[in-house]
Every structure is written in C-alpha cells, then in structure tokens.
C-alpha positions in Angstrom: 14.0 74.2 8.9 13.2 70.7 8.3 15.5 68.0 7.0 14.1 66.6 3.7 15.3 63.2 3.9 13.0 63.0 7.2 9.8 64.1 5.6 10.3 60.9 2.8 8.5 57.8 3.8 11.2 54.6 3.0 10.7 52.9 0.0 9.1 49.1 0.7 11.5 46.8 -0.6 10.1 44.4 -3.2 9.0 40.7 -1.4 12.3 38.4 -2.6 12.7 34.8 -2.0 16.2 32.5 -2.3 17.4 31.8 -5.6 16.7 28.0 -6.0 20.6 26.8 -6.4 22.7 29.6 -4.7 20.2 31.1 -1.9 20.8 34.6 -3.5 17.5 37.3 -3.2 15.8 37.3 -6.4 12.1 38.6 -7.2 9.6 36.2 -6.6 8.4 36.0 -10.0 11.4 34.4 -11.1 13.2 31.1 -9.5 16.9 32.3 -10.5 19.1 35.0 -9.8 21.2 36.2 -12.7 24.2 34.7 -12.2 22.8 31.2 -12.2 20.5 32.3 -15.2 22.5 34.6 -17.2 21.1 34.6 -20.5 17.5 35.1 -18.4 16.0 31.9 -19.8 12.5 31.5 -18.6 11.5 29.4 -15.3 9.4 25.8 -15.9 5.5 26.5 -15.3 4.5 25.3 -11.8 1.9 23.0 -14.0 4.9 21.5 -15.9 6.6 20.7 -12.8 3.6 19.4 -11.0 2.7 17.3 -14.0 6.2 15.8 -14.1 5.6 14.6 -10.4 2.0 13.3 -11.3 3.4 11.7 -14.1 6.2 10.1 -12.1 4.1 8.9 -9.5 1.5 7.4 -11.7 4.2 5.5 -13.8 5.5 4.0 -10.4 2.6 3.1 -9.3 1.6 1.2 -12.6 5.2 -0.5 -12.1 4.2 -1.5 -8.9 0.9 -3.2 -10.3 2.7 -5.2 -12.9 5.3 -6.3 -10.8 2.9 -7.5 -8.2 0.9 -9.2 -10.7 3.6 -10.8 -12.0 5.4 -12.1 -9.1 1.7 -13.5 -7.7 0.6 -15.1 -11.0 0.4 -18.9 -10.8 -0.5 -18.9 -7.0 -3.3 -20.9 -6.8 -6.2 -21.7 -6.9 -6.5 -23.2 -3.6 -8.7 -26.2 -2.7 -9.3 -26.3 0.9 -11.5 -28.4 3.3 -11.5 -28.8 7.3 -10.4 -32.2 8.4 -11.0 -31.7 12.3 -12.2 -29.6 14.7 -10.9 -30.2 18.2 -11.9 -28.6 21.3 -8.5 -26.0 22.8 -8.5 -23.7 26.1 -8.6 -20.6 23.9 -11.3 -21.7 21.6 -11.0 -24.7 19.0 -8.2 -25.9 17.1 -9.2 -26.0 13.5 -6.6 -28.4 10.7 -7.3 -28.3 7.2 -6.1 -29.1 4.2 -5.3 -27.0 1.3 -4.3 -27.9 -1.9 -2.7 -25.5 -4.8 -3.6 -26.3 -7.7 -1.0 -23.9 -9.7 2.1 -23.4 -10.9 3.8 -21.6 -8.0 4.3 -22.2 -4.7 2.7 -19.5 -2.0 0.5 -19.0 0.9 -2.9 -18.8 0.9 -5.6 -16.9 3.3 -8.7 -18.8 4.1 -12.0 -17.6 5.6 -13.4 -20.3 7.9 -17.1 -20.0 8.8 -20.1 -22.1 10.5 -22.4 -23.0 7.8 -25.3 -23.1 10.1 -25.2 -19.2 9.7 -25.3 -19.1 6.8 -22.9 -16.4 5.9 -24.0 -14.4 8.3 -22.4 -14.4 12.0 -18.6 -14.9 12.9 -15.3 -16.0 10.6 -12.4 -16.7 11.0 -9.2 -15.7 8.6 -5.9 -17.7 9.0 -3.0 -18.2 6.7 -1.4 -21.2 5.9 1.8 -21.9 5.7 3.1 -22.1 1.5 2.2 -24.6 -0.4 3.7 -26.4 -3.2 2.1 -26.4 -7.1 0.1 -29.5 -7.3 0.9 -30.7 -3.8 -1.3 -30.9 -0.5 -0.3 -29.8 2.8 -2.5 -29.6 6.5 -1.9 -27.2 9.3 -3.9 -26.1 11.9 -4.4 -23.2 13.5 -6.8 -21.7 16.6 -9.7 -19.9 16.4 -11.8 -18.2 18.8 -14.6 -16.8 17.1 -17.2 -19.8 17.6 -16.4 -20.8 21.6 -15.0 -23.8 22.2 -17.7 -26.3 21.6 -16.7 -28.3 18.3 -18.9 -28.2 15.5 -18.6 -28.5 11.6 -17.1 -25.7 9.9 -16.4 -25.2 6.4 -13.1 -23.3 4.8 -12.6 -21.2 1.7 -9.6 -20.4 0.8 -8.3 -17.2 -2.0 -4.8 -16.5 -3.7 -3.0 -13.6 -2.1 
C-alpha cells in the first residue's frame, strides 16, 4: 500500500519579499504586510516614486545653478596683459597684470599663449591670486610650455 501524502508533489510557495518597514514576508505585488497596512491601502506606483526622485534631483540641481550664479555674479571682467617674461630653470617666469573691472572681488584663470602661433600650438593656464573690484594687482607665475627662451607672450584672462 502506498502512503498518499508521498505520492503528492509539495506545493511551491509563492516568491515573498520583506515588508518595507517591519521585514515581515508579504507577496511581492504588494510593498506592505497587513499589519503595517491594515486597511490594505494601495502601494505608490514605481513611476510616482521614480518621478519624485527625478523631480527632486532636478530641483537641486537648478538650486545649485542659481546659487552659483549668484555667488559668481560681479566677478569680473578681467583686463589682463604680460608685463615681463624672464628666463627660470623650469621654463620662464611669466608676471602680469590683471585688472577686475567689477563689483566683486575673485580670481581669475587666464590662458597665456605665443602670438606667433597664432592660436594654434602651446598655452598656458594659471590662476591669479583675487583681485579687488576696480583695483589692479601683478603676480607671476612659471610656465613651461614654450622652453625657456623669453619671448612676447600675450594673456587672456575669463571670470570663473
């Protein structure tokens, strides 16, 4: 005689996942279990929660614009020009002069280049140190794109 409860085949149990605030097995198309959703309300689409988190970012990135914007607005424009070019072990030592001709004070990045290339060829980018609204101030820095044979170079120079 055979034994009937060896002849069944077990029943799969259904796939479950944790219950999102207590860790409980629920079904996995729902998010809570019952006792943390008694009334059986239904879950947020995963296109509403996604969207809230795209909408989030974007915001904070448009935050981020403005604020930038705002704390950068009145740096510069920057007038710049080279007033020496001297000969240094590790290439040349380059001074210029950069004036800011806005209303807040700030650093400036300037592209220094041999105008016998004409754009084309080497550059150099250094930072000066910040300058005042309306005021002037030199610095020098060393640069090793063009040797160390002094020649005329020219400097432009942008707001960050």
């Amino acid at each position: 005689m055979t034994n009937p409860r060896a002849s069944r085949a077990p029943i799969p149990a259904d796939p479950t996942h944790p219950c999102v605030r207590c860790g409980r097995p629920v079904s996995v198309d729902v998010g809570l279990c019952e006792r943390c959703n008694p009334l059986g309300l239904s879950d947020p689409a995963a296109s509403q929660a996604h969207g809230t988190v795209f909408l989030a970012i974007v915001l904070g990135v448009v935050l981020l614009a403005v604020a930038g914007r705002v704390a950068l607005s009145g740096i510069g424009p920057f007038v710049a020009q080279v007033t020496g070019v001297q000969a240094a072990p590790a290439g040349l030592t380059v001074t210029i002069d950069v004036r800011n001709e806005g209303t807040k004070a700030g650093p400036t990045t300037c592209r220094i280049i041999d105008p016998a290339n004409r754009g084309v060829g080497p550059a150099a980018i250094v930072q000066s140190p910040p300058v005042e609204p309306g005021e002037s101030r030199a610095f020098s820095a060393t640069i090793r794109q063009f040797g160390t044979t002094p020649r005329v170079l020219t400097v432009a120079c942008e707001a960050p």
